[in-house]
C-alpha positions as CSV (number, residue, x, y, z in Angstrom):
1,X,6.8,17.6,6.2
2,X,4.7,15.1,8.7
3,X,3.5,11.9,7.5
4,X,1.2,9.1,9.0
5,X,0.1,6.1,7.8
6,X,-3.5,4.5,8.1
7,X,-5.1,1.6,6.6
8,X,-8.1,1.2,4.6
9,X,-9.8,-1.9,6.2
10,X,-12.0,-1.8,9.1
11,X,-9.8,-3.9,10.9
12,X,-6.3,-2.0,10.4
13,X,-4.0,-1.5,13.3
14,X,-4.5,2.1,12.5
15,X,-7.8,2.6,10.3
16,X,-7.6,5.9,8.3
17,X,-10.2,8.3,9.8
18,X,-12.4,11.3,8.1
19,X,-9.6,13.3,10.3
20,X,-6.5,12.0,8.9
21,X,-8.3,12.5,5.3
22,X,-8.8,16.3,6.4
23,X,-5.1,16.9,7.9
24,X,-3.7,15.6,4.7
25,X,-2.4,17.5,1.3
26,X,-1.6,14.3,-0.1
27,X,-2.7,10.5,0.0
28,X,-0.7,7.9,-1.0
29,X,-2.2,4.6,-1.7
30,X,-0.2,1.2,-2.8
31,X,-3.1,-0.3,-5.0
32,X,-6.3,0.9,-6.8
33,X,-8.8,-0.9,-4.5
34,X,-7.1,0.9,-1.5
35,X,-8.0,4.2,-3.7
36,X,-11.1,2.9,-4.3
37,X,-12.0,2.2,-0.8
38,X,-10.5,5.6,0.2
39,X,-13.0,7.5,-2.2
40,X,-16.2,5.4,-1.7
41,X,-16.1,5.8,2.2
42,X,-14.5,9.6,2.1
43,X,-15.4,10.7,-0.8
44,X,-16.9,14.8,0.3
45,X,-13.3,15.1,2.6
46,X,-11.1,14.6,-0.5
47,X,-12.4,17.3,-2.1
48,X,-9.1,19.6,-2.9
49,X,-6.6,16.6,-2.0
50,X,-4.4,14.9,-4.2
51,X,-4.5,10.8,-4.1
52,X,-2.2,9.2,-5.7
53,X,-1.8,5.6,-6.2
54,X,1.9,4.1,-6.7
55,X,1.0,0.6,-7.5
56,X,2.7,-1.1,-5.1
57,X,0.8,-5.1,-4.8
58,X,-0.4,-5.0,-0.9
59,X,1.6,-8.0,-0.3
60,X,4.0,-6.8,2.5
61,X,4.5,-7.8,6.0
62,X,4.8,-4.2,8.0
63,X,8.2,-2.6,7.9
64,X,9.7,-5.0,5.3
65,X,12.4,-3.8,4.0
66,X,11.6,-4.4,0.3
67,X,8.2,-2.4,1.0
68,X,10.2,0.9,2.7
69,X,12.8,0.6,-0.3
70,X,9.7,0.8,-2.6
71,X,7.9,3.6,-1.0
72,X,11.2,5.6,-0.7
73,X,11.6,5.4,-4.5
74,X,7.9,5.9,-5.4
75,X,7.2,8.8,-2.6
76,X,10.2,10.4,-2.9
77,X,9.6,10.8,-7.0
78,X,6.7,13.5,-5.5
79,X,9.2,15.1,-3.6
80,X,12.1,16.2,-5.4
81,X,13.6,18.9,-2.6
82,X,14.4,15.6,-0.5
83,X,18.4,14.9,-1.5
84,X,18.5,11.4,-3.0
85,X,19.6,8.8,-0.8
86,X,18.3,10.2,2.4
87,X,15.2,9.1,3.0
88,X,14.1,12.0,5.0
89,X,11.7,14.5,4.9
């Protein structure tokens, strides 16, 4: 499994590209505006992809740990051949 993370606004450290959209299976988004966004500017390269929002209030500083302990429950739900605990993909 690879992963990469991209944000939705213009000015992200890493803004999600038409690229990323293509390479992906699977999108995961913390709110419903972030889905929104996603589908109103990439809307023909989601065709066949699953987006899936887990609700998650974009309220985070980067890599706090509350946020990775909320992701790792909420991803990992998706993922059910990852052994609980781990973290790893």
């Amino acid at each position: 499994m690879e992963c990469a993370s991209a944000g939705t606004n213009n000015d992200a450290d890493n803004p999600l590209t038409s690229e990323l959209v293509e390479w992906a299976d699977v999108i995961f988004v913390m709110e419903k505006a972030h889905r929104n966004k996603l589908t109103a500017k990439f809307k023909r390269h989601l065709h066949n992809k699953r987006v899936i929002c887990l609700d998650i209030p974009d309220e985070y500083e980067y890599m706090d740990p509350m946020l990775v302990q909320l992701l790792k429950v909420k991803v990992l739900r998706f993922f059910p051949h990852v052994p609980p605990g781990t973290g790893e993909a």
